[in-house]
C-alpha positions in Angstrom: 0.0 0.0 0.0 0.9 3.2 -0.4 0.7 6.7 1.4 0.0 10.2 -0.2 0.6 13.4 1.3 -0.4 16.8 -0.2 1.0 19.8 1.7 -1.2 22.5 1.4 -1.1 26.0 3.1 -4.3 25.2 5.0 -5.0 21.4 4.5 -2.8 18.7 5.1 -4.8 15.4 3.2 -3.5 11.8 3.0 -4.7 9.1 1.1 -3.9 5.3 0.9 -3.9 3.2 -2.7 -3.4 0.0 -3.0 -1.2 -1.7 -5.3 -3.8 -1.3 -7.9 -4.6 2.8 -7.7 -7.5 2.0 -5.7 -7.9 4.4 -3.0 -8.8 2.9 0.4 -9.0 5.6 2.9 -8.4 9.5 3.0 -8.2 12.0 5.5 -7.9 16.0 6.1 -6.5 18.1 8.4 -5.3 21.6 9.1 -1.9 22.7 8.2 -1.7 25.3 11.3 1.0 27.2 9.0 0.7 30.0 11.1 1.8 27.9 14.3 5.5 26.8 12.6 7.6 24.6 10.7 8.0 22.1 13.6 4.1 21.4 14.3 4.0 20.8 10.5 5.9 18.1 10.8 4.4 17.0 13.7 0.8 17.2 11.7 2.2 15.0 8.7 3.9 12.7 11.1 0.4 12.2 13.0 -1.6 11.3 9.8 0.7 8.8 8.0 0.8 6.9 11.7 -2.9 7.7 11.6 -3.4 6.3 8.1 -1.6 3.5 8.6 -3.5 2.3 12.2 -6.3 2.4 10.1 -5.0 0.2 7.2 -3.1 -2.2 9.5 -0.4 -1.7 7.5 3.5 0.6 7.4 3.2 1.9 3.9 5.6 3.5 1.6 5.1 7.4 1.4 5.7 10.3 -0.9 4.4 13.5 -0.5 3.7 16.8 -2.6 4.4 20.5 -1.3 4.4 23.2 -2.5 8.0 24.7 -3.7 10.9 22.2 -4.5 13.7 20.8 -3.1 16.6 22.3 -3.8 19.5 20.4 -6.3 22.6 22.5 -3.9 21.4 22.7 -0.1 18.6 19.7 -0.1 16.2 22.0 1.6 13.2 23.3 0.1 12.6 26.6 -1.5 9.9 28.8 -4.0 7.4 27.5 -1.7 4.4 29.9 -1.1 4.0 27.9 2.4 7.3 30.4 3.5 7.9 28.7 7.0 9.1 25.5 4.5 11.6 27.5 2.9 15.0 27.0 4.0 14.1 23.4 5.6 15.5 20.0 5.4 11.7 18.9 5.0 12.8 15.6 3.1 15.3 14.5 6.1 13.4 15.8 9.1 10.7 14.0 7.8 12.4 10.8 7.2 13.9 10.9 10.6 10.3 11.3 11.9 8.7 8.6 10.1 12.0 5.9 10.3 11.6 5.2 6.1 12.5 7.0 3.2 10.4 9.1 1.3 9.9 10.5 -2.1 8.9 14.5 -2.2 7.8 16.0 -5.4 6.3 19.7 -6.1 2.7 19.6 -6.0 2.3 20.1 -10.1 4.3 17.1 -10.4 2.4 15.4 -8.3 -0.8 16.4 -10.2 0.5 15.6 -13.7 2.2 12.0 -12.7 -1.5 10.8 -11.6 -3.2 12.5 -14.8 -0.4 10.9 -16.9 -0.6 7.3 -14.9 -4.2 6.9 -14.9 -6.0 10.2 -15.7 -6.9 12.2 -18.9 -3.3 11.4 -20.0 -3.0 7.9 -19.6 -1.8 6.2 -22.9 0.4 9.4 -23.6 4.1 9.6 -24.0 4.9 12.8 -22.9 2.3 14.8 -20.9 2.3 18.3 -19.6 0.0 19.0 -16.7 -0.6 22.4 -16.0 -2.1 23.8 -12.6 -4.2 27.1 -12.6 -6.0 28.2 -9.4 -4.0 30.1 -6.8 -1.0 29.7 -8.5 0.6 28.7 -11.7 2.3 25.3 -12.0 3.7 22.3 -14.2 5.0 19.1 -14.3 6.1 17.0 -17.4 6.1 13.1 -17.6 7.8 11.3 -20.0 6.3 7.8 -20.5 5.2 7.4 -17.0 8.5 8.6 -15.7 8.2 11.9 -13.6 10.7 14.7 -14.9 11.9 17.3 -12.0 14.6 18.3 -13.9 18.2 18.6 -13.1 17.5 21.9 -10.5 14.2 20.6 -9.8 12.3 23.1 -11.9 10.6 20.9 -14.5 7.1 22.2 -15.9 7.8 25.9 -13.4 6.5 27.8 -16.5 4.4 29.5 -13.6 7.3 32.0 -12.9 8.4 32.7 -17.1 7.9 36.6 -16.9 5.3 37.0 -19.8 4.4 40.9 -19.2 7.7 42.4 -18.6 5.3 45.9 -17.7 2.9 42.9 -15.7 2.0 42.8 -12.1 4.2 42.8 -9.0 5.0 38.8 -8.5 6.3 37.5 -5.0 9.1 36.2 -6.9 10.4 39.4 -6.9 9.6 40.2 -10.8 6.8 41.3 -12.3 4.1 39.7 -15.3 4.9 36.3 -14.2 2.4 33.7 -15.8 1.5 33.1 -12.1 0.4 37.2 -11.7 -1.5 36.6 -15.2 -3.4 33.6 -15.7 -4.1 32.4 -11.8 -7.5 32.5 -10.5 -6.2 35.7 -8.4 -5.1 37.4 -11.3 -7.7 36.6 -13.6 -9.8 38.7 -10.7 -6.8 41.7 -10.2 -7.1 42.0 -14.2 -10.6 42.4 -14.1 -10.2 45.0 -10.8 -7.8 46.8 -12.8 -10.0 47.5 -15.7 -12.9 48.5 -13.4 -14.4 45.7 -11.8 -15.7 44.7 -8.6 -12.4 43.7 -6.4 -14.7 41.6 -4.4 -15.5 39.1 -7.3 -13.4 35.6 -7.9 -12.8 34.4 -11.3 -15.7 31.7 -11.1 -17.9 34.8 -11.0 -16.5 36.8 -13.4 -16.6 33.6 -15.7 -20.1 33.4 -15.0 -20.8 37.2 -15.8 -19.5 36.8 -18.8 -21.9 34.0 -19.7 -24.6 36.4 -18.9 -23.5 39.1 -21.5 -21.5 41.4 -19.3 -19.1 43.4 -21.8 -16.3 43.9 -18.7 -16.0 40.4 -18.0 -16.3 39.3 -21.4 -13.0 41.4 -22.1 -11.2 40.2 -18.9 -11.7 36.6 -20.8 -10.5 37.6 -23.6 -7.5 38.9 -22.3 -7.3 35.7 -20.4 -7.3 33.5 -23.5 -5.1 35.8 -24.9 -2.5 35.5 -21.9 -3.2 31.6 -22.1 -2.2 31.4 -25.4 1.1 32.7 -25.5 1.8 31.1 -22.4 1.3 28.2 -23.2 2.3 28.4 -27.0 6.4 29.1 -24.9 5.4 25.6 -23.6 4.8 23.7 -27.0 7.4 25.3 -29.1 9.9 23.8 -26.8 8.4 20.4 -25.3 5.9 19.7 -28.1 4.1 17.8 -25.6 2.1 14.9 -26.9 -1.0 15.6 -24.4 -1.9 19.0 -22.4 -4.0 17.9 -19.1 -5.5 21.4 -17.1 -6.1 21.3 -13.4 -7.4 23.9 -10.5 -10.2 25.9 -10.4 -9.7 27.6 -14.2 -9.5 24.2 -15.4 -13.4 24.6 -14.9 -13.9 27.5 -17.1 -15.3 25.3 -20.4 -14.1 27.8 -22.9 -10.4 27.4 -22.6 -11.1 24.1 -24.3 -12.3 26.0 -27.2 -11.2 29.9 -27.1 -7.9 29.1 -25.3 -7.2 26.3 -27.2 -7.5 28.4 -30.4 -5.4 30.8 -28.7 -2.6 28.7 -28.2 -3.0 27.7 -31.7 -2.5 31.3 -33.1 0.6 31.7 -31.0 2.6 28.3 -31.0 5.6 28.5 -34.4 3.6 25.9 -36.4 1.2 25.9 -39.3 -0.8 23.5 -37.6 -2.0 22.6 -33.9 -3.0 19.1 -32.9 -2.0 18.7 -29.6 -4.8 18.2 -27.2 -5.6 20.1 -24.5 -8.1 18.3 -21.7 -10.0 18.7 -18.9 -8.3 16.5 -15.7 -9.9 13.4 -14.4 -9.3 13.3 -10.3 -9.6 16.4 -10.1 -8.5 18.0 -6.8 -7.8 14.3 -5.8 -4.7 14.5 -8.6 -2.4 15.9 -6.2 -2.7 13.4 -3.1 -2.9 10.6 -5.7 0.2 11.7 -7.5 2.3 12.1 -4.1 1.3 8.0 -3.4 2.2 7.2 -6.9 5.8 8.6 -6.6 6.3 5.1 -5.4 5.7 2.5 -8.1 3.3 -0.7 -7.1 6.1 -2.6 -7.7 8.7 -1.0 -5.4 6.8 -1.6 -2.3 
């Protein structure tokens, strides 16, 4: 059996598969960020012992944060969750937990179980792209997760596309991330005159009902998608294009974004597909499990 962990910066969840994909149990819990690295560990450590009392079983576990690990110091860094930063996360929590563990970054996580047994099973090389608070990637070639030789595989998240764009926490501004994230989709529409208090589901729903400033935000939206994600295709030329988060719901990407892309990418032609995820917001937790193959446990 095997244990997932997504890290999130306010739920912790867990989830056991068996050897099969199956999942067998899951559980939530807070992340308390604001209480501190240390009771973070503490929380993750509880729920894999947790997990496993419940499955009668020690279990194999990999886990997905947000951030990476990094290639020089082996702690973790560009994670949103700051306290994590800075943190030998991989080796305090194998010391805690007496195994060894797999960590991933939490796009990884999501485009490994899309690419395993999701919308991009049957795929060679598969680029899973995350848009809801953030902006994030993973790419798997032939089941085989790529994190890259830095660990920054798929981060097209924080490719400055606006050089005149928003302030990013990166420290530069027009990041994908400040663009095309459900938080940005909702600042652009602010900008241009909106109502600050709306989130991009809304404005996505305005715009079905005819409203001309929402409309526009979308537009520029697609727009922004499009060349985004045209940077992504002119160099991987991936065979598949799986879209997760909360924009992943917005139905006209599929079409209008799609075409976008299409206009952008340095071909004559575009044929790649671009589909909607299957798990859903389970992707990430499932992804973290699957770091372990069935047949390495």
């Amino acid at each position: 059996m095997r244990i997932g962990i997504d890290l999130g910066g306010t739920k912790i969840e867990g989830v056991v598969l068996d050897r099969d994909g199956y999942e067998l149990l899951r559980k939530r819990v807070d992340t308390r960020q604001s209480e501190g690295y240390q009771v973070i560990l503490h929380t993750i450590e509880r729920l894999v012992v947790h997990l496993e009392a419940e499955v009668g079983k020690k279990c194999s576990v990999g886990i997905g944060t947000p951030g990476a690990i990094s290639a020089v110091t082996d702690t973790m860094k560009n994670s949103n969750t700051v306290c994590l930063n800075g943190r030998p996360l991989l080796e305090n929590l194998q010391t805690l937990l007496h195994r060894p563990l797999r960590i991933a970054n939490d796009a990884n996580c999501f485009t490994l179980s899309e690419a395993l047994d999701g919308a991009g099973k049957g795929y060679g090389v598969v680029f899973g792209v995350i848009m809801g608070t953030g902006v994030g990637g993973g790419v798997v070639f032939n089941g085989q997760l790529h994190q890259g030789h830095q660990h920054l595989g798929g981060e097209w998240g924080h490719n400055i596309l606006e050089l005149d764009g928003p302030d990013c926490y990166c420290g530069h501004k027009g990041c994908v991330e400040t663009l095309i994230s459900g938080p940005g989709l909702a600042a652009d529409f602010q900008r241009h005159g909106g109502n600050s208090a709306l989130l991009a589901s809304d404005i996505a729903a305005l715009a079905a009902q005819g409203d001309a400033l929402a409309e526009a935000t979308l537009q520029r939206f697609f727009d922004r998608f499009g060349r985004a994600m045209a940077l992504v295709v002119n160099i991987l030329d991936p065979d598949v294009i799986i879209l997760g988060g909360g924009l992943s719901n917005v139905e006209r990407l599929y079409s209008e974004g799609c075409a976008r892309v299409a206009h952008y990418v340095f071909n004559d032609e575009f044929i790649t597909p671009i589909l909607k995820n299957v798990h859903g917001d389970s992707s990430g937790v499932r992804g973290a499990a699957q770091l372990w193959r069935s047949d390495e446990i």
